[in-house]
Wavefront OBJ file of the C-alpha trace (Angstrom):
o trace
v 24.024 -8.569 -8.276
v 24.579 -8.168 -4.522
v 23.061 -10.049 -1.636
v 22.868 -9.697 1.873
v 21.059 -11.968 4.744
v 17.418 -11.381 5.266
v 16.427 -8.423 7.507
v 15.398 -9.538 11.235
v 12.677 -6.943 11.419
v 10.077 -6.096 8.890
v 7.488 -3.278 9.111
v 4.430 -3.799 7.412
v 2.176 -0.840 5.960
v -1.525 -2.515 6.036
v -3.631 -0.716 2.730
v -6.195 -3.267 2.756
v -9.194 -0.320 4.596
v -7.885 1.941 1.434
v -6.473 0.231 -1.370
v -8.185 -3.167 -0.735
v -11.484 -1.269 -0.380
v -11.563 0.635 -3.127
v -12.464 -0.624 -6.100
v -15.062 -3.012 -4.350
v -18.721 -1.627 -3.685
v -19.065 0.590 -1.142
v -18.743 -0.688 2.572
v -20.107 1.709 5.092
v -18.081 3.728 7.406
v -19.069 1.181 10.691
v -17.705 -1.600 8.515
v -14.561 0.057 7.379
v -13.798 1.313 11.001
v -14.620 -2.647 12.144
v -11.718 -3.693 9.795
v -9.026 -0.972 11.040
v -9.931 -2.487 14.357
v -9.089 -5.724 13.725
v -6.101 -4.984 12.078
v -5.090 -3.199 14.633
v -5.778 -5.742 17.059
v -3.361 -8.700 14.457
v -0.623 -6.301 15.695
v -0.510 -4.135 12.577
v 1.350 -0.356 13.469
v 0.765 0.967 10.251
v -2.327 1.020 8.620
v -3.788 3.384 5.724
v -7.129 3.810 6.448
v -9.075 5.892 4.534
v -9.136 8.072 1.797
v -9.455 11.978 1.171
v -10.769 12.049 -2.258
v -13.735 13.457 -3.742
v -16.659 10.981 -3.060
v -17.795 11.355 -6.992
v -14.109 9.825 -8.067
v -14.039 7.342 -5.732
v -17.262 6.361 -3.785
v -15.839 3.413 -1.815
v -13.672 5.905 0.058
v -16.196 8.570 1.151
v -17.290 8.843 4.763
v -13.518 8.913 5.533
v -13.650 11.191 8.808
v -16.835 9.148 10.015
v -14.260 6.108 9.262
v -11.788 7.420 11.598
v -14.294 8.536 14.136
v -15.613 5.407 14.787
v -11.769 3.624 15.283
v -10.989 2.702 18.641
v -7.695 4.051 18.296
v -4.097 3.149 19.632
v -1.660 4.985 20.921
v 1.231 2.627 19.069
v -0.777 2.621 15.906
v -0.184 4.805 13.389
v -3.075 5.741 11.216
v -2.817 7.026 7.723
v -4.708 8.650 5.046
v -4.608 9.006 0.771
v -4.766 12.269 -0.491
v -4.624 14.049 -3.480
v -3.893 17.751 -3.053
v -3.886 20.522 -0.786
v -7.589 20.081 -0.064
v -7.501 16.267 1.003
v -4.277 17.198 3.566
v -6.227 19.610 5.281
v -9.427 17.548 5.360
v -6.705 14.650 6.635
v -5.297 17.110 9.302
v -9.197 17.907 10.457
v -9.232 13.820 10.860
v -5.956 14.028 13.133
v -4.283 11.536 10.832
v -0.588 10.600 12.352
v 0.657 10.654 8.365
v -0.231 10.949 4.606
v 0.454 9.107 1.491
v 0.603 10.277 -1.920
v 0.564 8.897 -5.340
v 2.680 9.647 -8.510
v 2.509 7.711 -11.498
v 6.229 7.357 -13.605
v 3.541 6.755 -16.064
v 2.628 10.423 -17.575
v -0.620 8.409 -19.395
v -1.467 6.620 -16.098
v -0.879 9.956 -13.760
v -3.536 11.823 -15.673
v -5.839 9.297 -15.941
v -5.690 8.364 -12.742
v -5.531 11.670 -10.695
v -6.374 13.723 -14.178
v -2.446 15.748 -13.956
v 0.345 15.593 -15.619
v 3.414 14.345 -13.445
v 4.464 17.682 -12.742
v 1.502 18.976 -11.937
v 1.320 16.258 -9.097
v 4.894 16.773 -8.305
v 4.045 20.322 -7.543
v 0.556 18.749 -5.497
v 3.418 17.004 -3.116
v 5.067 20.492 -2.548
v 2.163 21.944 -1.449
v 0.660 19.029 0.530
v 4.115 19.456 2.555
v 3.504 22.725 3.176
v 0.509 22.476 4.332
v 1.343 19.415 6.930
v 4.862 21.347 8.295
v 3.308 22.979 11.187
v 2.460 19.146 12.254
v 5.677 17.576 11.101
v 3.057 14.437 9.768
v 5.596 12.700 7.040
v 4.217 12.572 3.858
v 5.253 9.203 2.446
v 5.178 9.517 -1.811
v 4.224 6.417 -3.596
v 5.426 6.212 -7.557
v 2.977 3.822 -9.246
v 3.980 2.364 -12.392
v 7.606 1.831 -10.979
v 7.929 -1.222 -13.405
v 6.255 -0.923 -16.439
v 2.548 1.225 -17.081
v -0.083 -0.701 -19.390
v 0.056 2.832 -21.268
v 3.154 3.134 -21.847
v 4.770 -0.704 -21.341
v 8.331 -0.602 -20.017
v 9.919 2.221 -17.765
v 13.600 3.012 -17.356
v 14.661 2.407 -13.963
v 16.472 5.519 -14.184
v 13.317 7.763 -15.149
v 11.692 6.065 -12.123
v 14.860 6.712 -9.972
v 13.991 10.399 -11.032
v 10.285 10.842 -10.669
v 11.142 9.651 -6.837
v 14.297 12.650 -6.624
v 11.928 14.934 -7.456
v 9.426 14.123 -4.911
v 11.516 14.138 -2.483
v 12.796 17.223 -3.291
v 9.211 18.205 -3.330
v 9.003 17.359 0.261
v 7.939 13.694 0.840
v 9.360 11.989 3.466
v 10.148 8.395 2.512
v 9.316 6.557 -0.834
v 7.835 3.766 -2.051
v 7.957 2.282 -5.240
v 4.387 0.411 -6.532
v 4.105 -2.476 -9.202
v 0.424 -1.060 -9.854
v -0.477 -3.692 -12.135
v 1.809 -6.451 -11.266
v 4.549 -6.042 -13.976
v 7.280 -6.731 -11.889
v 9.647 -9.218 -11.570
v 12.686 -10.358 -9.422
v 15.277 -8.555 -12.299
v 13.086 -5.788 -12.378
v 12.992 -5.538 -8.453
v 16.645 -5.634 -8.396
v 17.360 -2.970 -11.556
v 15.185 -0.764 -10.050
v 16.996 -1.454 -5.994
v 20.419 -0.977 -7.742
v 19.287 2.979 -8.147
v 17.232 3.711 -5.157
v 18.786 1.565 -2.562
v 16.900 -0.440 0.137
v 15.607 2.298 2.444
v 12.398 2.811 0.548
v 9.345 1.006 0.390
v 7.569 -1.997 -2.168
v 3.483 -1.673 -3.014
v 3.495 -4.930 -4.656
v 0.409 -6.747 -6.704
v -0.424 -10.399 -7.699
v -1.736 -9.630 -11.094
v 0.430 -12.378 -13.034
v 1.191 -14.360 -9.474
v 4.702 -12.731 -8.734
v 4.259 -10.572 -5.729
v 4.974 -12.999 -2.956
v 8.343 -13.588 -5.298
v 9.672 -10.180 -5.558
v 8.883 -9.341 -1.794
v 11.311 -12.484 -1.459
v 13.830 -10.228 -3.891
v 13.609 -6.674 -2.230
v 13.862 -9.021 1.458
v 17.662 -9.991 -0.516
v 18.366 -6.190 -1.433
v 17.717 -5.169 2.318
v 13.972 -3.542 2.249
v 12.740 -3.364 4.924
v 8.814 -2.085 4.429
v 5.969 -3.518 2.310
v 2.543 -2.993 1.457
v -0.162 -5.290 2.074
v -3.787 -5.587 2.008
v -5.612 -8.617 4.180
v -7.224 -10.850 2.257
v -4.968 -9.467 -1.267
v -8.009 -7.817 -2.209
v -7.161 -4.246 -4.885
v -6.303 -3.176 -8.260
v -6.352 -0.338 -9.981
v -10.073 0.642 -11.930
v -7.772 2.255 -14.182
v -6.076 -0.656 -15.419
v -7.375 -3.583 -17.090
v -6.985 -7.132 -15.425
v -4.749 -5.258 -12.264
v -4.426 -8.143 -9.897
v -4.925 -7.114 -6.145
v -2.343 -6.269 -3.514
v 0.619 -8.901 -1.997
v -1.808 -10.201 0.765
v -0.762 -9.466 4.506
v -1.385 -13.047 5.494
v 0.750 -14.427 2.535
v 3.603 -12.178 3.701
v 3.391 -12.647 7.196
v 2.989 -16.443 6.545
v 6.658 -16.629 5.116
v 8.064 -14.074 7.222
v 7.482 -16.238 10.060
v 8.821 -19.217 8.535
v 11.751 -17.254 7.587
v 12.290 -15.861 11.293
v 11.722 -12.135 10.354
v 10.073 -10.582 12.494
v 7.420 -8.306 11.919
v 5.228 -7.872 15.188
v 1.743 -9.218 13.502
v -0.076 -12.184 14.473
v -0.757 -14.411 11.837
v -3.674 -16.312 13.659
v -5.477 -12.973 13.844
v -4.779 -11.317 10.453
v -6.844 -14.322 9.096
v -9.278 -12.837 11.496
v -9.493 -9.541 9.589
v -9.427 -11.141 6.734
v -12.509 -13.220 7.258
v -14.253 -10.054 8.144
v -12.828 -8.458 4.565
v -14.575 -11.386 2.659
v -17.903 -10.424 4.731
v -17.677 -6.724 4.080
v -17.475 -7.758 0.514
v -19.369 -10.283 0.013
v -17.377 -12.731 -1.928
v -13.993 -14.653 -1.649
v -10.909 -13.302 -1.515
v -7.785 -13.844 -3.467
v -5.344 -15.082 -0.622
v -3.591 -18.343 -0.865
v -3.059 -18.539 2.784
v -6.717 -17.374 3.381
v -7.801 -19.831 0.877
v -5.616 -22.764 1.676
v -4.323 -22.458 5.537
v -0.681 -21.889 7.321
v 1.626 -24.623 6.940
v 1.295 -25.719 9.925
v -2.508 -26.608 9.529
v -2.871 -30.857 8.826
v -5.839 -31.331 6.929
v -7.947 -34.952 7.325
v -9.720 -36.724 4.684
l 1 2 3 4 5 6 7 8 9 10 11 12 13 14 15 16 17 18 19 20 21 22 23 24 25 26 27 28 29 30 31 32 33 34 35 36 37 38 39 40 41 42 43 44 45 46 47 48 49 50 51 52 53 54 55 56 57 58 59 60 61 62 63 64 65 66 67 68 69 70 71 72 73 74 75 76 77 78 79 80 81 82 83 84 85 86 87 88 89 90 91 92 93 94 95 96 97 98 99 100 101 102 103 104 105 106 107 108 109 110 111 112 113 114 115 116 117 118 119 120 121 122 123 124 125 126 127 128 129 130 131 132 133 134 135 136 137 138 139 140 141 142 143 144 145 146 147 148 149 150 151 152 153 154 155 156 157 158 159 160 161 162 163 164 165 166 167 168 169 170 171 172 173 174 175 176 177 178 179 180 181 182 183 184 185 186 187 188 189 190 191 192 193 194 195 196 197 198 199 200 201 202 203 204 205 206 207 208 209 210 211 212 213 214 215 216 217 218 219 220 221 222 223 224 225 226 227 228 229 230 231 232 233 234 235 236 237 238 239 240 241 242 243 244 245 246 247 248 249 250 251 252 253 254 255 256 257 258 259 260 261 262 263 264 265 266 267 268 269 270 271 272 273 274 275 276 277 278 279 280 281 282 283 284 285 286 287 288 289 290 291 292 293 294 295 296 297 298 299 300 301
């Protein structure tokens, strides 16, 4: 098993106004926009904020082009947008999105379920959600959910994984990212999976049985170079019992630091935004860094 030395820079994808959002109860469009904001402002360049999906599926994400009309947007920020078809990447184009993400389960139980297609009908979704964003060159980055196991289906060959994301790209997707959707993976898992796809692809990671944090540290020895994060580690999927919520930004950014890799957010004022995410929704968030401090915090008493 192969190791290299830490990457010096590290680029951060912030899902918290999307994935973080979504499953909570509805925050209004001011709110959401607020959040992106202050993201923004922690020094975050990527940020997925909203969501093109039908409003009945998914009420937490509608409003989306009132979200992004209400942003005080930033030239070196890159906003991005969820969608699910043809439909959502034009409504995402109306929105003048900079880029679009897309999800594929390597689960077939947990694709239809979840978007209510079988995997290649969603393959075939990618292809035309291309198509449709050509004219604009926006890349279309294609996440595959399930990558390490599906509570459908359990287990997942790496290799059938490894294929789900060939075909996508084939499809048309830009990059890839590979998502633990309900927190089944672990540091051998991370690196079976690396071993096929190679570093230059992304990790959605989630803290449902408290190993995010660890295989972020894994991929980081394999070479990635992007990540997923939501402030505050708020998520989870409604479609799978007892998901855990996304790696949280702060908890990231908190060892990157320590670590020396650089990633170009501010620590001090991610907690910020994630104060603001526990007043949007009304209750504590799952962050141990939120929750317990930076290091370099002495508490009295």
């Amino acid at each position: 098993m192969g190791r290299s030395a830490l990457p010096a820079v590290v680029r951060i994808r912030e899902v918290g106004p999307r994935d973080g959002l979504q499953a909570e109860a509805p925050v209004p469009p001011k709110g959401r926009a607020a959040l992106v904001d202050a993201l923004a402002d922690a020094g975050l360049q990527e940020i997925e904020a909203v969501s093109f999906v039908s409003p009945r599926a998914v009420p937490a994400m509608a409003g989306a082009a009132d979200v992004m009309a209400a942003v005080r947007r930033r030239p070196a920020v890159r906003y991005l947008a969820l969608v699910p078809n043809r439909k959502g990447a034009e409504l995402a184009l109306a929105a003048d999105m900079d880029g679009l993400t897309v999800t594929v389960s390597a689960s077939p139980a947990y694709n239809q379920r979840n978007v209510h297609m079988s995997v290649d009908q969603s393959v075939a979704a990618v292809a035309e959600i291309a198509e449709v964003v050509a004219p604009r060159a926006l890349p279309v980055d294609a996440v595959v959910s399930c990558a390490f196991g599906s509570p459908y289906e359990g287990d997942i060959d790496p290799a059938d994984v490894h294929g789900v994301g060939e075909r996508l790209r084939d499809a048309g997707a830009t990059s890839l990212t590979y998502a633990d959707t309900t927190g089944m993976a672990t540091p051998r898992r991370v690196h079976e999976l690396l071993e096929l796809v190679g570093p230059d692809v992304g990790l959605h990671l989630h803290d449902t049985r408290g190993t995010a944090l660890v295989n972020a540290y894994a991929a980081l020895e394999r070479g990635v170079t992007r990540f997923d994060t939501a402030a505050g580690g708020l998520g989870g999927s409604p479609f799978a019992d007892g998901a855990g919520g996304n790696l949280a930004t702060e908890d990231l950014v908190h060892l990157l630091d320590d670590l020396g890799v650089q990633t170009g957010v501010s620590l001090e004022r991610v907690l910020s935004a994630t104060a603001l995410v526990a007043e949007l929704v009304s209750h504590a968030v799952p962050s141990r860094v939120a929750a317990a401090g930076p290091r370099g915090r002495t508490e009295l008493g």
